[in-house]
mmCIF file as Biopython writes it, N, C-alpha, C and O atoms, coordinates in Angstrom:
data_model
#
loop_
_atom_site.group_PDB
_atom_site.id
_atom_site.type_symbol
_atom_site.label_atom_id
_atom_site.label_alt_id
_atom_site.label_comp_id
_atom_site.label_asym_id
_atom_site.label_entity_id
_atom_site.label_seq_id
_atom_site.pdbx_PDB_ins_code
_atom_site.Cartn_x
_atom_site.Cartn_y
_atom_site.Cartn_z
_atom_site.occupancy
_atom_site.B_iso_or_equiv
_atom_site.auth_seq_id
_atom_site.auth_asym_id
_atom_site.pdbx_PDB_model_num
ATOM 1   N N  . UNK A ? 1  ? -72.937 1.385   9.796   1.0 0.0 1  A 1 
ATOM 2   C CA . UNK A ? 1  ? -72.219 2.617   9.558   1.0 0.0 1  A 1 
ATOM 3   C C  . UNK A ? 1  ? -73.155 3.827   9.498   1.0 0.0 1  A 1 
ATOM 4   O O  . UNK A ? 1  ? -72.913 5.006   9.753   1.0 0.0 1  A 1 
ATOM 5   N N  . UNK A ? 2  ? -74.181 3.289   9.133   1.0 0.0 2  A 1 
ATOM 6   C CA . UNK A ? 2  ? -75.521 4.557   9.406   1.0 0.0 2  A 1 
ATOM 7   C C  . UNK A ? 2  ? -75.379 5.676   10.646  1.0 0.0 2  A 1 
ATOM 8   O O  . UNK A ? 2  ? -75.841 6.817   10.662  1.0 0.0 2  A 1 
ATOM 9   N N  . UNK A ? 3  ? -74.553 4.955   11.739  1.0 0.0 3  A 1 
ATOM 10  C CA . UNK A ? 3  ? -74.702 6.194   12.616  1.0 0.0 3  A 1 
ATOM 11  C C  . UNK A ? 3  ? -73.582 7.131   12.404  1.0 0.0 3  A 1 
ATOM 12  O O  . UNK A ? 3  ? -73.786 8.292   12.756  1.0 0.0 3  A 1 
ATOM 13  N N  . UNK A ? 4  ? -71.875 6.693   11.641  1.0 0.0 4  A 1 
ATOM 14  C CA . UNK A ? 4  ? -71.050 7.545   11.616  1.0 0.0 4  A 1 
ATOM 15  C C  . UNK A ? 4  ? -70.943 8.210   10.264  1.0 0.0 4  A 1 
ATOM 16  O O  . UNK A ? 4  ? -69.945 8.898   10.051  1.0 0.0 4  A 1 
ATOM 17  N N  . UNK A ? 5  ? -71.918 8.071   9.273   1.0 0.0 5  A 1 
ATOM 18  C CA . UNK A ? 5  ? -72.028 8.586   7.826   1.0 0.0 5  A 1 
ATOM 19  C C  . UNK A ? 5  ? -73.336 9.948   7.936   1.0 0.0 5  A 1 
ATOM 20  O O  . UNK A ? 5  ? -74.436 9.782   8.464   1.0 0.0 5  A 1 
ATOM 21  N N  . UNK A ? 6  ? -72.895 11.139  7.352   1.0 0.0 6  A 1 
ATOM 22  C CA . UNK A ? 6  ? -73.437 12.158  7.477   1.0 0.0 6  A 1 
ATOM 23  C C  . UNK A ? 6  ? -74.398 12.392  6.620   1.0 0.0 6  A 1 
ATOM 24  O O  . UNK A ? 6  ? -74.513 11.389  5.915   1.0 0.0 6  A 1 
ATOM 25  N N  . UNK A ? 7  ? -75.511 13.598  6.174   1.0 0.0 7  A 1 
ATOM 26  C CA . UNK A ? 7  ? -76.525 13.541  5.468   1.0 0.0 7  A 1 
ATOM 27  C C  . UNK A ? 7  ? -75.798 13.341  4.146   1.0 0.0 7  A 1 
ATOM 28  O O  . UNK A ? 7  ? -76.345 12.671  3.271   1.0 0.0 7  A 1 
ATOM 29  N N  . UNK A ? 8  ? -74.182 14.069  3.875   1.0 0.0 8  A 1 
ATOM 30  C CA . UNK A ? 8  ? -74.303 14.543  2.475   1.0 0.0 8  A 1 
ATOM 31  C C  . UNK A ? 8  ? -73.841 12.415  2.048   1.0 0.0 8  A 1 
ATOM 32  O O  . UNK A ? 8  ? -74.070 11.891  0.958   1.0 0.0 8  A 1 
ATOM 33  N N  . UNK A ? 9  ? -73.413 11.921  2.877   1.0 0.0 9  A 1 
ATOM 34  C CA . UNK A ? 9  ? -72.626 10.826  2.367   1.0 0.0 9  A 1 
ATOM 35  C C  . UNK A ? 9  ? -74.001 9.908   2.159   1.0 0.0 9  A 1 
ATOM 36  O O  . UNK A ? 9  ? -74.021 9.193   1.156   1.0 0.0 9  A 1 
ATOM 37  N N  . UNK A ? 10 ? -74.692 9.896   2.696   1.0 0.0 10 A 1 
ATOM 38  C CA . UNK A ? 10 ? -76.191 9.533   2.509   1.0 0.0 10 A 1 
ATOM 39  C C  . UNK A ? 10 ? -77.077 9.676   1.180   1.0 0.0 10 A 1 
ATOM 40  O O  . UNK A ? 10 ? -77.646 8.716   0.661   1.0 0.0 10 A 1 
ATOM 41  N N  . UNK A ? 11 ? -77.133 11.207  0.609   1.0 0.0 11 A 1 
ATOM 42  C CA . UNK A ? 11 ? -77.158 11.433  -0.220  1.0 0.0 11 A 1 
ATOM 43  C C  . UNK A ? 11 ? -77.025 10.100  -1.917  1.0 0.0 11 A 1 
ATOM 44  O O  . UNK A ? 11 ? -76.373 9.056   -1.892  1.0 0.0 11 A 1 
ATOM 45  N N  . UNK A ? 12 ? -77.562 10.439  -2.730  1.0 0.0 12 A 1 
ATOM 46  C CA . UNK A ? 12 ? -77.869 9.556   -4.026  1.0 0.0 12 A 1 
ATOM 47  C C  . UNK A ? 12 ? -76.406 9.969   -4.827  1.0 0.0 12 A 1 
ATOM 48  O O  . UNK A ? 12 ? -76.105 11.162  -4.796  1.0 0.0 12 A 1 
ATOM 49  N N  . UNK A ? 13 ? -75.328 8.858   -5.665  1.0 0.0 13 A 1 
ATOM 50  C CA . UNK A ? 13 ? -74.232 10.104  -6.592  1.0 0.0 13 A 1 
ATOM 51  C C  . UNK A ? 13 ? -75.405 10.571  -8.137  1.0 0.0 13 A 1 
ATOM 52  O O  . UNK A ? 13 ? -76.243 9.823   -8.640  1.0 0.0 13 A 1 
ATOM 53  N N  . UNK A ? 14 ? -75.049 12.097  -8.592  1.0 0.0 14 A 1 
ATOM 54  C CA . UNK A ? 14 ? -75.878 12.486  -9.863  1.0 0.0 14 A 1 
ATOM 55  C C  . UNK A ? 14 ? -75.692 11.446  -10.509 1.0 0.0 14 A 1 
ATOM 56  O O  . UNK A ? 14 ? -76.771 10.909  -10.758 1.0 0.0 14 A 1 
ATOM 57  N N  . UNK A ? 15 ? -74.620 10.764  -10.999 1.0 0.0 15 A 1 
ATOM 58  C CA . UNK A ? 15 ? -74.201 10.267  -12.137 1.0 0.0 15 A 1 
ATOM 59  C C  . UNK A ? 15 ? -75.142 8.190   -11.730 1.0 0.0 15 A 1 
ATOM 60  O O  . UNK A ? 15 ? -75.702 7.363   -12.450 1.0 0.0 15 A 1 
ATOM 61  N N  . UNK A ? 16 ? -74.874 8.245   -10.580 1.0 0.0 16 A 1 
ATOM 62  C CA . UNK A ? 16 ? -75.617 6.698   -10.089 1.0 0.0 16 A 1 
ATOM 63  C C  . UNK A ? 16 ? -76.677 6.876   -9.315  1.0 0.0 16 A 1 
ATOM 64  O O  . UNK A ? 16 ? -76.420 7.138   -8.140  1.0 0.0 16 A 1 
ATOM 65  N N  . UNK A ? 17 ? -77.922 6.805   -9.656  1.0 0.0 17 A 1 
ATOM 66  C CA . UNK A ? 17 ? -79.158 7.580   -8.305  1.0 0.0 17 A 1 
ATOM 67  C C  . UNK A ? 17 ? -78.912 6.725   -7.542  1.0 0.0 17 A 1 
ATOM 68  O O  . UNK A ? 17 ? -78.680 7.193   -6.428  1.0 0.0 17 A 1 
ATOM 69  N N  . UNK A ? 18 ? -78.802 5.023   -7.618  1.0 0.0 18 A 1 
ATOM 70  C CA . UNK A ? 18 ? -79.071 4.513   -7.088  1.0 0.0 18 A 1 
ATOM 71  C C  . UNK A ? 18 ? -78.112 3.903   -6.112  1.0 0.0 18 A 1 
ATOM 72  O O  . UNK A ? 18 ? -78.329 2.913   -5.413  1.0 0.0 18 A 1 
ATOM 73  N N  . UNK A ? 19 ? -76.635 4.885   -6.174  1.0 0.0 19 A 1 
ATOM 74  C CA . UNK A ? 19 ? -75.901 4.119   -5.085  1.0 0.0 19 A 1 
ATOM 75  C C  . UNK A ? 19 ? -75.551 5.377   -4.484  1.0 0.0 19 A 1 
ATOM 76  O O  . UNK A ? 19 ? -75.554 6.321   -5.275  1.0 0.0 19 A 1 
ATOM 77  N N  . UNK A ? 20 ? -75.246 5.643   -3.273  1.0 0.0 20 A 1 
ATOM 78  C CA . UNK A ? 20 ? -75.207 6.406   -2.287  1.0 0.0 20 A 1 
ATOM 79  C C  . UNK A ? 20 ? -73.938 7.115   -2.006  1.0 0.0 20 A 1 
ATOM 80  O O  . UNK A ? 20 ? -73.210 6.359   -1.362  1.0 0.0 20 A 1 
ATOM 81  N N  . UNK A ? 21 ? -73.454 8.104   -2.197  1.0 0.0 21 A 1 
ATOM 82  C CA . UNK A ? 21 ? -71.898 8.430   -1.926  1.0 0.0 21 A 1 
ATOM 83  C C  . UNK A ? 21 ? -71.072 8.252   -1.109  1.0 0.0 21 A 1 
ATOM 84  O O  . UNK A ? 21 ? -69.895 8.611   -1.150  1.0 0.0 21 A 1 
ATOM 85  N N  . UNK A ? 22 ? -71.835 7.454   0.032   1.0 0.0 22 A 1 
ATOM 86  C CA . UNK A ? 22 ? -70.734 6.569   1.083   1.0 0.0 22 A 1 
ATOM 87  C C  . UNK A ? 22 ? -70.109 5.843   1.014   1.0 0.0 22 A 1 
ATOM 88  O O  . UNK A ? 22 ? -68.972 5.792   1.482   1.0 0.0 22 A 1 
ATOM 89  N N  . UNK A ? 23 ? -71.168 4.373   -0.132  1.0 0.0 23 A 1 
ATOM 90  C CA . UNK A ? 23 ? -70.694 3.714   -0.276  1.0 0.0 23 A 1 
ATOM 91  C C  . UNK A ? 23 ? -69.986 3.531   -1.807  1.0 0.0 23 A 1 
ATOM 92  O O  . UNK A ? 23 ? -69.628 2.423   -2.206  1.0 0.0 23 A 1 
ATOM 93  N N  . UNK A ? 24 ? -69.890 4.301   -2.307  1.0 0.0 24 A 1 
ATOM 94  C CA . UNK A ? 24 ? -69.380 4.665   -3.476  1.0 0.0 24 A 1 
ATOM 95  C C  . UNK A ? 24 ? -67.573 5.116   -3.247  1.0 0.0 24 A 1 
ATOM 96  O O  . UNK A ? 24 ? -66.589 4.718   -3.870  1.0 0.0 24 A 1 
ATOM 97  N N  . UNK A ? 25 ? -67.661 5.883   -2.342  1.0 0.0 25 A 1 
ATOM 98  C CA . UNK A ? 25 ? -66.104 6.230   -1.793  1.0 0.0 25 A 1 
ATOM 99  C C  . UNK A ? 25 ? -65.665 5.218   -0.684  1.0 0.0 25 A 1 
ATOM 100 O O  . UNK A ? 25 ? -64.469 5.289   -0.405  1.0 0.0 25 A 1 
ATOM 101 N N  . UNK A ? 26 ? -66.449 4.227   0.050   1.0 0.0 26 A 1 
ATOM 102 C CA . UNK A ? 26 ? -66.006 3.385   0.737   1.0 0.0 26 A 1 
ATOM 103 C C  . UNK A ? 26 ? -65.292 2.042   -0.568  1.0 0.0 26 A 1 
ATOM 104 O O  . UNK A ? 26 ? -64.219 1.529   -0.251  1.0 0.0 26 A 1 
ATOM 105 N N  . UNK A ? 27 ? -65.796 1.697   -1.603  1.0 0.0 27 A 1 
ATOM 106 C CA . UNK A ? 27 ? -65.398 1.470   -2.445  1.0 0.0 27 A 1 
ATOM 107 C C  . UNK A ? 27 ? -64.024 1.697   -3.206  1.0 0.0 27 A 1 
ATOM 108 O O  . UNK A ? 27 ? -63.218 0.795   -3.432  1.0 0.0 27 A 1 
ATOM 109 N N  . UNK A ? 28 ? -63.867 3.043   -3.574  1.0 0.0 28 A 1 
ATOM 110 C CA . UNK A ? 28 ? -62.792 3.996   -3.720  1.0 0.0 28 A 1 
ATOM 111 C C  . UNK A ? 28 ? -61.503 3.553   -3.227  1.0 0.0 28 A 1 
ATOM 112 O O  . UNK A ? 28 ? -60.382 3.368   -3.702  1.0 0.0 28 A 1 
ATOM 113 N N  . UNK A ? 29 ? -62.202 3.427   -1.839  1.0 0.0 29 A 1 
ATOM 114 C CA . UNK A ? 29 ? -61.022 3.323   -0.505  1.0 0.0 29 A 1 
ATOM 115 C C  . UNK A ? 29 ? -60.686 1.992   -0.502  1.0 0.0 29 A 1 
ATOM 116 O O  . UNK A ? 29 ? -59.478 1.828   -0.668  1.0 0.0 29 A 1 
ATOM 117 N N  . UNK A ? 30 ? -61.390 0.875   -0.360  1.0 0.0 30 A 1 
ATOM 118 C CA . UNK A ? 30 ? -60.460 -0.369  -1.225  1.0 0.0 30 A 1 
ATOM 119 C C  . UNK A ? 30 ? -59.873 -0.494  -2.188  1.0 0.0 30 A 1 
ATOM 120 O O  . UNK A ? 30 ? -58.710 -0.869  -2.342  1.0 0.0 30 A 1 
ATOM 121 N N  . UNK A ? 31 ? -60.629 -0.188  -2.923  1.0 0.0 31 A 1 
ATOM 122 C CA . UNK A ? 31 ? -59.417 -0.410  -3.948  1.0 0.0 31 A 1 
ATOM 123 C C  . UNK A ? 31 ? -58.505 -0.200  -4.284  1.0 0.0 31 A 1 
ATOM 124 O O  . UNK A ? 31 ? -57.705 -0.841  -4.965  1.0 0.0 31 A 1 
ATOM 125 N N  . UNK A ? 32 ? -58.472 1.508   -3.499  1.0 0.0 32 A 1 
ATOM 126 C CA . UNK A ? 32 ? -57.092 1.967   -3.324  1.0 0.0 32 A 1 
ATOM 127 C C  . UNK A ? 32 ? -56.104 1.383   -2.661  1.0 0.0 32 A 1 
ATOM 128 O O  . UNK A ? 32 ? -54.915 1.519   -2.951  1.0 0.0 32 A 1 
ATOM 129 N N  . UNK A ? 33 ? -56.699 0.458   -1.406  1.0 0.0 33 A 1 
ATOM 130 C CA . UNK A ? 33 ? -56.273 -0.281  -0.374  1.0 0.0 33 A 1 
ATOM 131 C C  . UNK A ? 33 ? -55.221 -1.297  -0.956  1.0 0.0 33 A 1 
ATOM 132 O O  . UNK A ? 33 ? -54.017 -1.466  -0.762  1.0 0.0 33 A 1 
ATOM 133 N N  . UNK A ? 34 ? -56.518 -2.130  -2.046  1.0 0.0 34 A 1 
ATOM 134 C CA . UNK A ? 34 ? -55.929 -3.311  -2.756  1.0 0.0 34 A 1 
ATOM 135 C C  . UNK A ? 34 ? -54.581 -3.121  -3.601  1.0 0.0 34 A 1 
ATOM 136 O O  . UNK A ? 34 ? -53.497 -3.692  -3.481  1.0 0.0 34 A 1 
ATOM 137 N N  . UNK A ? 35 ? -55.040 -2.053  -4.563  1.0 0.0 35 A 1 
ATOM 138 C CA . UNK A ? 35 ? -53.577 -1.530  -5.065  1.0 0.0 35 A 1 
ATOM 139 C C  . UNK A ? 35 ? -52.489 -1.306  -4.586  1.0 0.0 35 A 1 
ATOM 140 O O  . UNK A ? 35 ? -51.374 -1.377  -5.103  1.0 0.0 35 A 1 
ATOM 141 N N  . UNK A ? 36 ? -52.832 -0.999  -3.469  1.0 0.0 36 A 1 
ATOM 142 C CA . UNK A ? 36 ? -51.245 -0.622  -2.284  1.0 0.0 36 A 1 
ATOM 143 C C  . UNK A ? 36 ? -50.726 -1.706  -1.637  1.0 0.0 36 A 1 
ATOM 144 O O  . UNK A ? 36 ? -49.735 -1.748  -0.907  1.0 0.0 36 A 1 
ATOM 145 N N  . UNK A ? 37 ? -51.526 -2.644  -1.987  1.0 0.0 37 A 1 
ATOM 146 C CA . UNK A ? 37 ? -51.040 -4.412  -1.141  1.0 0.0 37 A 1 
ATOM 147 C C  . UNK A ? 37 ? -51.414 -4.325  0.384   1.0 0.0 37 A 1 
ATOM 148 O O  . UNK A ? 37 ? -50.657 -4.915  1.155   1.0 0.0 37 A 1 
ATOM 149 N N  . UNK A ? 38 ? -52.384 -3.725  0.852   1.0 0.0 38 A 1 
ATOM 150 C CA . UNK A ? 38 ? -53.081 -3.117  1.956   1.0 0.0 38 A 1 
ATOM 151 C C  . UNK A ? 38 ? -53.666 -4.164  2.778   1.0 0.0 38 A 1 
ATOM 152 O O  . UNK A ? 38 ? -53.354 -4.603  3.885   1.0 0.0 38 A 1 
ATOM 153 N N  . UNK A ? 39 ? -54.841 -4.533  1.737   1.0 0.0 39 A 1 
ATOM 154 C CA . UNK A ? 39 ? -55.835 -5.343  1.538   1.0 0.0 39 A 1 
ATOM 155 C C  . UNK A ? 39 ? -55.843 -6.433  0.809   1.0 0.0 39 A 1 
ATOM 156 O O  . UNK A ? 39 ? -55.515 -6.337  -0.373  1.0 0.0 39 A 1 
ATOM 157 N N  . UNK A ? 40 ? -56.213 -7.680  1.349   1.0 0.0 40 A 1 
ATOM 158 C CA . UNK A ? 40 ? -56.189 -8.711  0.094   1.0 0.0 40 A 1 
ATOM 159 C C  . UNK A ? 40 ? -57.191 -8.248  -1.185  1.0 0.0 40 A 1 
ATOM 160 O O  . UNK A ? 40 ? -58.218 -7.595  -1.001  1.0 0.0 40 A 1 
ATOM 161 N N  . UNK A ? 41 ? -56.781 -8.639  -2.345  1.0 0.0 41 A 1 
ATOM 162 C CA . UNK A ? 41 ? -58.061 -8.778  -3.037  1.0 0.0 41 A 1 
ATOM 163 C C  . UNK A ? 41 ? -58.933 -9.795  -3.441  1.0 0.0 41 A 1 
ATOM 164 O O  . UNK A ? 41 ? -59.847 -9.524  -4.220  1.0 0.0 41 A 1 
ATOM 165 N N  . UNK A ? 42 ? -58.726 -11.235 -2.900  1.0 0.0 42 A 1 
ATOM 166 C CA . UNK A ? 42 ? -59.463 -12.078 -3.050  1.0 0.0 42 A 1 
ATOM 167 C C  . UNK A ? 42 ? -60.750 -12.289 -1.375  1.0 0.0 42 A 1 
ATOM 168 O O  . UNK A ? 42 ? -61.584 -13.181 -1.218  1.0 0.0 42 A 1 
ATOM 169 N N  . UNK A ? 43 ? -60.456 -11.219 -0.499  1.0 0.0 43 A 1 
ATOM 170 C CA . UNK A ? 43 ? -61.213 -11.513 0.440   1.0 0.0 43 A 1 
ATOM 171 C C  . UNK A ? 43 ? -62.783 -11.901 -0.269  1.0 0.0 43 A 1 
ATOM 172 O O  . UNK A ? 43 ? -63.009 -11.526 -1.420  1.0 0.0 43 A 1 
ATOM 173 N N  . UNK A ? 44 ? -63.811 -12.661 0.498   1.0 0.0 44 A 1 
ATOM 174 C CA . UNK A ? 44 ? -64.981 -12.487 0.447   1.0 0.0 44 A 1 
ATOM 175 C C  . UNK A ? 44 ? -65.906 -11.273 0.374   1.0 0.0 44 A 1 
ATOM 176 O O  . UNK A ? 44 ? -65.713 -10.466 1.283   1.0 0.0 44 A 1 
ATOM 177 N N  . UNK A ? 45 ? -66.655 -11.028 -0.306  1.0 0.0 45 A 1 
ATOM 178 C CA . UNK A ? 45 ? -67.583 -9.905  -0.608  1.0 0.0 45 A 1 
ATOM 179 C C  . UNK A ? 45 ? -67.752 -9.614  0.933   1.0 0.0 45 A 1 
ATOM 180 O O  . UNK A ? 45 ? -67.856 -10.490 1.791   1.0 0.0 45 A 1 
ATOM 181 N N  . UNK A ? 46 ? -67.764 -8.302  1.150   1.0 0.0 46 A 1 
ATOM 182 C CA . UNK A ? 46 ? -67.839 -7.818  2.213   1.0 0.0 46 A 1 
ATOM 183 C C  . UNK A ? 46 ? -66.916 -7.758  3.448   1.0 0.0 46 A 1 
ATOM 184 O O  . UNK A ? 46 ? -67.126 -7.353  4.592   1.0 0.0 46 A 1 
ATOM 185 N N  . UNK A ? 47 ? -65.958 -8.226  2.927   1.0 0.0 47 A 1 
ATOM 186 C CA . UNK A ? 47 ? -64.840 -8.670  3.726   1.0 0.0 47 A 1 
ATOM 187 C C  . UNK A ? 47 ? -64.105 -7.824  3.677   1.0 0.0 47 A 1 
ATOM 188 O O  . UNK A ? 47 ? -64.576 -7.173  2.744   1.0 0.0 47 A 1 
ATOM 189 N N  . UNK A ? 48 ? -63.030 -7.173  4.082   1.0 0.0 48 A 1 
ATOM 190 C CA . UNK A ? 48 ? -61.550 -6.241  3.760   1.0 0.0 48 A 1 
ATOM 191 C C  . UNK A ? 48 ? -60.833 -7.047  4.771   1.0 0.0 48 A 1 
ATOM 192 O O  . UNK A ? 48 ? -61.118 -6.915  5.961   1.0 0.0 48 A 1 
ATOM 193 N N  . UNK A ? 49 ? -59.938 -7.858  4.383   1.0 0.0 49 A 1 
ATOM 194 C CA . UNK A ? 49 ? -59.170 -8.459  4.892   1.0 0.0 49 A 1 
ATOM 195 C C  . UNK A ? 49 ? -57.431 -7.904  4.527   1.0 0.0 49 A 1 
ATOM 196 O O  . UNK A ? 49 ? -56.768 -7.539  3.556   1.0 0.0 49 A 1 
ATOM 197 N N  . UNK A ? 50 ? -57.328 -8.043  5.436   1.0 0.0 50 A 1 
ATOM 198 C CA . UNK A ? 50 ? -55.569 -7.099  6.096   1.0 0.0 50 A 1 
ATOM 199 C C  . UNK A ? 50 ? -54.603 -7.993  5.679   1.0 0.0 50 A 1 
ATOM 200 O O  . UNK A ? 50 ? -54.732 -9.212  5.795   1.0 0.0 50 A 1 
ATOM 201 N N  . UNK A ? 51 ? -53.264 -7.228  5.009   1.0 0.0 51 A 1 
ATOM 202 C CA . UNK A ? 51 ? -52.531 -8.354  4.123   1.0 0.0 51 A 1 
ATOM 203 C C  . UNK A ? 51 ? -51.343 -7.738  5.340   1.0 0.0 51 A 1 
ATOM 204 O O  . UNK A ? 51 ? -51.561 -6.705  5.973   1.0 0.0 51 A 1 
ATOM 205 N N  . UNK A ? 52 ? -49.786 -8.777  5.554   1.0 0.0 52 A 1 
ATOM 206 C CA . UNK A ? 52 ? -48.931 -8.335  6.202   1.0 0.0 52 A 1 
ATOM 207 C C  . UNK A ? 52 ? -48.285 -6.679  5.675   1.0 0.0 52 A 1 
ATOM 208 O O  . UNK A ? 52 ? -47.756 -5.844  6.408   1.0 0.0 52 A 1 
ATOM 209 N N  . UNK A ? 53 ? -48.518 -6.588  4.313   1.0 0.0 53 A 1 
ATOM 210 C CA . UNK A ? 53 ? -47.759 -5.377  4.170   1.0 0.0 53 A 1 
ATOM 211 C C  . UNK A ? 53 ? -49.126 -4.107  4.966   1.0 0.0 53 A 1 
ATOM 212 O O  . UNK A ? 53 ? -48.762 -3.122  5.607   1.0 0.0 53 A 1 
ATOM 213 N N  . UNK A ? 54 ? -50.216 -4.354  4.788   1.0 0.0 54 A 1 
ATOM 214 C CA . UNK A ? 54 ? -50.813 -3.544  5.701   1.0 0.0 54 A 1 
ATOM 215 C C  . UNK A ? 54 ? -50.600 -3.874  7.244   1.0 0.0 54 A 1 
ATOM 216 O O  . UNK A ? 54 ? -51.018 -2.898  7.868   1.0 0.0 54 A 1 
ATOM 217 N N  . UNK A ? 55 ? -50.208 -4.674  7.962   1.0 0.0 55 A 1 
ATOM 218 C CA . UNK A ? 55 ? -50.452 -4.672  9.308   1.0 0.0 55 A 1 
ATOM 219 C C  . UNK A ? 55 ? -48.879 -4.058  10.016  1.0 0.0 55 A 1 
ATOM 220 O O  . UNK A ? 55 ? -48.564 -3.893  11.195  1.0 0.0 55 A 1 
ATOM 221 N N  . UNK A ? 56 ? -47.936 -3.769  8.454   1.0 0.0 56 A 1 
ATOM 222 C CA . UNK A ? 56 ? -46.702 -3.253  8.814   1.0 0.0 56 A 1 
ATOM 223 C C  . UNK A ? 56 ? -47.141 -2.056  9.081   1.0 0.0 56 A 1 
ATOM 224 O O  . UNK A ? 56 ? -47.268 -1.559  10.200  1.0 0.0 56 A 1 
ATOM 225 N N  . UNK A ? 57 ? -47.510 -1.312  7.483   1.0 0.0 57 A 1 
ATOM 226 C CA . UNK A ? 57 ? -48.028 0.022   7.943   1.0 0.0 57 A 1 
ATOM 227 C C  . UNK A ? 57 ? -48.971 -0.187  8.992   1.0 0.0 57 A 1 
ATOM 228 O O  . UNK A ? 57 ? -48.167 -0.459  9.884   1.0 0.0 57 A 1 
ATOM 229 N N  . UNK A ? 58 ? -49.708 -0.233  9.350   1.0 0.0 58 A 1 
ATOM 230 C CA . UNK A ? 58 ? -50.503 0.265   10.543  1.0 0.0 58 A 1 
ATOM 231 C C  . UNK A ? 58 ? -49.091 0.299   11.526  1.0 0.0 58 A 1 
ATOM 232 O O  . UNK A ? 58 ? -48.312 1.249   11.462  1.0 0.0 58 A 1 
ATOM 233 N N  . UNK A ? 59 ? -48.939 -0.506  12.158  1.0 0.0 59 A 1 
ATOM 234 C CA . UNK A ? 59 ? -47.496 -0.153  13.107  1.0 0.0 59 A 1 
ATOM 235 C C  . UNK A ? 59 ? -46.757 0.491   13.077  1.0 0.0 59 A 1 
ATOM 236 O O  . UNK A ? 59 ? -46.297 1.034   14.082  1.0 0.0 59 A 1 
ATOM 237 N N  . UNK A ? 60 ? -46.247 0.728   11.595  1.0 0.0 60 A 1 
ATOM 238 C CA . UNK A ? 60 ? -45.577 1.878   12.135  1.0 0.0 60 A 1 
ATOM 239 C C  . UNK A ? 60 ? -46.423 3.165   11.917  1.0 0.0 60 A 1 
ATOM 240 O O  . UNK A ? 60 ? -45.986 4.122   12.556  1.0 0.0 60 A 1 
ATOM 241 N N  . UNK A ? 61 ? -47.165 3.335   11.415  1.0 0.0 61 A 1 
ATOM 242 C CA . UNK A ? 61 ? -47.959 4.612   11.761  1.0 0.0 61 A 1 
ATOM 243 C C  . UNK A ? 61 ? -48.437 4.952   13.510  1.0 0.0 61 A 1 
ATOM 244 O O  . UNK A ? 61 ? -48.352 6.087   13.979  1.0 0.0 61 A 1 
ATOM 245 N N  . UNK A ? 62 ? -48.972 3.664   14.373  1.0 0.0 62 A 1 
ATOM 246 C CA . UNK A ? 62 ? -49.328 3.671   15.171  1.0 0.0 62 A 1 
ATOM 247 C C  . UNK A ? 62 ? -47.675 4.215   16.113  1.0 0.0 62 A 1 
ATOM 248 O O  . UNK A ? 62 ? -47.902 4.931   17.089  1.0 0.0 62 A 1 
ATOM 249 N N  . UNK A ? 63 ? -46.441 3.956   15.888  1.0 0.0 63 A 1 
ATOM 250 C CA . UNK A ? 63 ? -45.277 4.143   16.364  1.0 0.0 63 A 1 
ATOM 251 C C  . UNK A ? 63 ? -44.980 5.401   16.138  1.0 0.0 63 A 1 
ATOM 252 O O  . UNK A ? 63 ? -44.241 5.882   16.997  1.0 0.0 63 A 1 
ATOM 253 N N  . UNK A ? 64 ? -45.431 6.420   14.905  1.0 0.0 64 A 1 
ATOM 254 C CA . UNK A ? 64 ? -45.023 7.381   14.613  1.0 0.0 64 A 1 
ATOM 255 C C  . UNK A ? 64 ? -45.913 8.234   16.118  1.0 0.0 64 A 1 
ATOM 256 O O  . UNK A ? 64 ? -45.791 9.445   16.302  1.0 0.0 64 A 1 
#
């Protein structure tokens, strides 16, 4: 993802030096995922695995 993440997302968060604000809001974004029944939440670390209620939405978004 290094090539589509920009300087600021690169960047250190104040509050965590040591984790990076990309992956800090890529984070974010699952879980938000998971909460919405998006995403499984038992996938494997590193995994985001697609649950049917997400592969609905995607379709019909892709239909809109």
């Amino acid at each position: 993802m290094k090539d589509r993440l920009n300087e600021y997302d690169l960047q250190p968060l104040p509050s965590t030096p040591e984790q990076a604000r990309g992956r800090n809001t890529a984070q974010w974004c699952r879980y938000t995922m998971v909460s919405e029944g998006l995403l499984k939440p038992d996938s494997p670390r590193g995994v985001w695995e697609i649950t049917e209620t997400g592969r609905k939405q995607l379709l019909e978004e892709e239909n809109d």
